[in-house]
C-alpha positions in Angstrom: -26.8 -40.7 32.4 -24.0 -38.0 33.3 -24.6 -35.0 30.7 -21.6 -33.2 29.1 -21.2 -29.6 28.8 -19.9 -28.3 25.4 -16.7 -25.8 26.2 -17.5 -22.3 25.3 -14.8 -20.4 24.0 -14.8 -16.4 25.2 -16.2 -13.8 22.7 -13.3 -11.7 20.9 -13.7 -8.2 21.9 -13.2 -5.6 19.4 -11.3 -2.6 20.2 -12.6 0.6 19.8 -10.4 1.2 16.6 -11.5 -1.6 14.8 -15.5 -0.5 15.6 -15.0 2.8 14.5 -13.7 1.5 11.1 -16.4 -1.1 10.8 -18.8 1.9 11.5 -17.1 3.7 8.7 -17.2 0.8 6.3 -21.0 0.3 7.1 -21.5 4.2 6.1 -19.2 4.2 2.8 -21.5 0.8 1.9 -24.5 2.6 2.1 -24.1 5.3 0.6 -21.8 3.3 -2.6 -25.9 0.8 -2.5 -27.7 4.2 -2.7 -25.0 5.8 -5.4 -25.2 2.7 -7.9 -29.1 1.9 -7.3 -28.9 -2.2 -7.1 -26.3 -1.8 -10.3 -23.1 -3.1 -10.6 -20.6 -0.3 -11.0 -18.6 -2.4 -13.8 -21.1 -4.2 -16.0 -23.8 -1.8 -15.4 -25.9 -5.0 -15.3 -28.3 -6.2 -12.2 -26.4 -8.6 -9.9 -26.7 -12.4 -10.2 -26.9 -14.4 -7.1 -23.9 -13.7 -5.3 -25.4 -10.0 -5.0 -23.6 -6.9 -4.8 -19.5 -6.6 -2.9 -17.7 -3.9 -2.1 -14.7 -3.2 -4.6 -11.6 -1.2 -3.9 -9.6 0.1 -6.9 -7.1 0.5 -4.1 -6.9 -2.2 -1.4 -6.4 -0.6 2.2 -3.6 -3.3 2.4 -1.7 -1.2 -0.7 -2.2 1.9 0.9 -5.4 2.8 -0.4 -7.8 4.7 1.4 -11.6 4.0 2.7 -13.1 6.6 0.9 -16.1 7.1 -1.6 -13.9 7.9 -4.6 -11.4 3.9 -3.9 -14.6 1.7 -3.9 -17.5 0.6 -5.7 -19.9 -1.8 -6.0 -19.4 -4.8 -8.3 -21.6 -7.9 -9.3 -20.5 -11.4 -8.5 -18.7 -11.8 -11.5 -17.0 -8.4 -11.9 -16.0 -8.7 -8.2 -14.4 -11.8 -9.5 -12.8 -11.3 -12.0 -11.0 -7.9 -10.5 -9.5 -10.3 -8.1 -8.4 -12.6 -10.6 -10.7 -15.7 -10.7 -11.8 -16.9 -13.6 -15.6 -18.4 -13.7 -16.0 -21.2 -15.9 
């Protein structure tokens, strides 16, 4: 029986720009976990089981900034309902 190879497809590199942001966003994230102690900045409740997201009051695609001050951490729901989906 003649085996067939699956086709890889090449590995995206990432520019050097786009790691030093993602090494930024990785810092700002930890230190918003450590400000809000496991607490969504919102609700001030404990997150369900979607867990914690990043929230900017200020998307980066508006002009906003990746900063300390334009995000925050927000529950499941919050995060949702910022972004305009409503749970039923």
């Amino acid at each position: 029986m003649k085996q067939t190879q699956l086709k890889r497809t090449p590995l995206k590199r990432i520019s050097k720009k786009k790691q030093v942001e993602m090494t930024k966003e990785r810092k700002i994230w930890l230190q918003i976990l450590d400000r809000c102690k496991g607490i969504c900045e919102y609700c001030n409740q404990k997150p369900d089981f979607r867990g914690l997201h990043p929230h900017e009051e200020i998307f980066r695609s508006h002009g906003g900034k990746l900063s300390l001050k334009n995000t925050k951490a927000s529950c499941g729901k919050c995060h949702s309902l910022k972004h305009g989906i409503v749970e039923i």
